[in-house]
N, C-alpha and C positions, 0 to 999 in steps of 0.2 A: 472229389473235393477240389482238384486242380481246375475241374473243368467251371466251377461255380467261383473259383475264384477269378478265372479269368471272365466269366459272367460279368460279375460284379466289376472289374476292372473296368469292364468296356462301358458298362453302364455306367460309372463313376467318370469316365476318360468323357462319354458324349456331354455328361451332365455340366462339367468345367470345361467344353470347350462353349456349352450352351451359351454359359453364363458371363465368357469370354468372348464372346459374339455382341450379344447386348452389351457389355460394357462399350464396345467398341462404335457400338451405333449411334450417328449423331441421332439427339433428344427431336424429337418433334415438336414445331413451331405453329402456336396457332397466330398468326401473323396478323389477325384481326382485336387484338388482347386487349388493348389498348383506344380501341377507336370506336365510335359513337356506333358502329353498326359492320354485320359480317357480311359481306358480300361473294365468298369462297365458293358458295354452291343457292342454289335457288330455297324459296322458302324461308329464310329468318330475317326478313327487314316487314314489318307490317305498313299496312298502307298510311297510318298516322304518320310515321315516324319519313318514311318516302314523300310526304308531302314537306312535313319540315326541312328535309334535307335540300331538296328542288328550291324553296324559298332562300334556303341559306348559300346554295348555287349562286342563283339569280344577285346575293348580295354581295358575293365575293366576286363575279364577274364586276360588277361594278368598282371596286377597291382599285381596278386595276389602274397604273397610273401611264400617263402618254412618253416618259423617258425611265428607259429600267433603272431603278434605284439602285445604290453603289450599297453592296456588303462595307459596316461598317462598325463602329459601337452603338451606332443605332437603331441598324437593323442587323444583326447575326446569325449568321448559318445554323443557330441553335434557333432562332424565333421563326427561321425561314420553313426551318424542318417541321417544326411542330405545326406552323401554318399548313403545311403538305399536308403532313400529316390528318390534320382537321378535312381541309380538301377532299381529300380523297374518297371519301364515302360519295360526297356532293357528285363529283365526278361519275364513278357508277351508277348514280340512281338516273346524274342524268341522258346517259347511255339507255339506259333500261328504256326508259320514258321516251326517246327516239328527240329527244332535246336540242337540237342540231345549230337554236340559237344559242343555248351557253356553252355547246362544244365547244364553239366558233369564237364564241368571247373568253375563253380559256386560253386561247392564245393570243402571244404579241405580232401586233401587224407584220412585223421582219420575220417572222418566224420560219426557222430550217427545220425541214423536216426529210430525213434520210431514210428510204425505204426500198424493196425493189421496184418499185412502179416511180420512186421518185429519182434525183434529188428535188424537192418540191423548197420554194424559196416564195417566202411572201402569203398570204391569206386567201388569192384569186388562183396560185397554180395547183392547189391540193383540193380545192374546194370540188372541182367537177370530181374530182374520184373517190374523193373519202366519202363525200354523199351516198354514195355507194355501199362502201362496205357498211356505213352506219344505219342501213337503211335492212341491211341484211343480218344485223346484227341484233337489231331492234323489233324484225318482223314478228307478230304477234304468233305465238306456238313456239316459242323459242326464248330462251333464259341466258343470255350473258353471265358469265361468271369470273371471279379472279381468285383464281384459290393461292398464289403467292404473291405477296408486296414489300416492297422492302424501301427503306428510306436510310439518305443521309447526305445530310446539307439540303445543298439543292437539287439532288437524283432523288430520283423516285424510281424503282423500278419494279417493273411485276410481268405476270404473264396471266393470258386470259383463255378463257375456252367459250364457245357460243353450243347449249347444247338444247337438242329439238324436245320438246316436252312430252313427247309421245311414243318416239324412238329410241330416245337418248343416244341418239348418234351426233356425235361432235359434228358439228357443217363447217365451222370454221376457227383459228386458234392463231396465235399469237403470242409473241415478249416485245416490251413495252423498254424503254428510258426516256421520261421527260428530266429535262432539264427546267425547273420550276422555282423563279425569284420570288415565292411567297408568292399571296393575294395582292400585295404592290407588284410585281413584278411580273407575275403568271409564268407561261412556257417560252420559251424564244429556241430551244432546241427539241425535236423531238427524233428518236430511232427505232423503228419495228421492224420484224420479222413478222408477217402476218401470212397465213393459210387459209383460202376455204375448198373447203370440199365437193359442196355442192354445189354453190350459183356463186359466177364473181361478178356478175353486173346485175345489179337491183332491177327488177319491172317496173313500170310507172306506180303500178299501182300501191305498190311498196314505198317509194318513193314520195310520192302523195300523203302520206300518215306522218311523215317527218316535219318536226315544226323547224322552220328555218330563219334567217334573219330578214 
């Protein structure tokens, strides 16, 4: 009898620390809840919806305006963020798509960009090397991904993974903060931590697939 009650004890003792476990765990975030499309992992954006995005790209690069507009009552860190917000699909697909001219037009001419290959200052010093990684990023047999995003104001921040469709081995990964004044104002700060594993300089041939400006 003593021996089943201590049974029971330990079974009851596991069962409330289970349950005191989970309470404790933060809730998981699907970070895409909210947004016109999920880009966390390969396979749920169809090709319709990829073309829409690319054209709405193509539209918001153009919004962009020649003197970064002043936060204001006219433009608010609340209309900036939801602007991001919208963005940011456009953004991923057009990575995927190896888009290299609305990469480019994503950001502001002065733009800082703090990495370890940088600090890169202006449009012409990031240009020879980010070619590169977007080039490796975007090779065909290979799926970009961002399984965390997170917004507020004008941060944007996430992390990405590039993973090979055949092996599923990550080749190259990343965290991300842009600093992004709305579609009037685009990026003027950008900071990554970025990884690859297999190739850090693109071939031509690779290179060549990339549409540029």
């Amino acid at each position: 009898m003593l021996e089943q009650k201590l049974i029971l004890s330990q079974s009851n003792g596991s069962s409330q620390e289970g349950q005191r476990s989970q309470s404790l765990l933060t809730p998981r975030i699907n970070y895409y809840k909210d947004l016109v499309a999920d880009y966390s992992r390969s396979g749920l954006v169809g090709n319709e919806l990829a073309k829409k995005l690319i054209k709405k790209a193509e539209e918001i690069v153009a919004m962009k305006e020649e003197t970064l507009p002043q936060i204001s009552p006219d433009y608010t860190l609340k209309q900036i963020e939801q602007e991001n917000r919208e963005w940011w699909p456009t953004h991923c697909e057009a990575l995927r798509q190896g888009r290299g001219d609305i990469l480019t037009g994503e950001y502001r001419d002065d733009l800082v960009y703090l990495c370890q290959d940088g600090p890169y200052q202006g449009l012409e010093q990031q240009k020879e090397r980010e070619k590169h990684w977007w080039a490796l990023i975007a090779q065909p047999g290979v799926t970009m991904c961002w399984p965390i995003v997170m917004f507020h104001g004008e941060f944007t921040y996430f992390e990405w993974k590039c993973v090979d469709d055949e092996t599923n081995e990550t080749i190259a990964k990343g965290n991300v903060t842009w600093v992004r004044r709305g579609h009037r104002g685009a990026c003027y700060l950008k900071t990554e931590q970025l990884t690859f594993y297999r190739d850090v300089f693109a071939p031509g041939e690779l290179l060549r697939l990339m549409t540029t400006v």
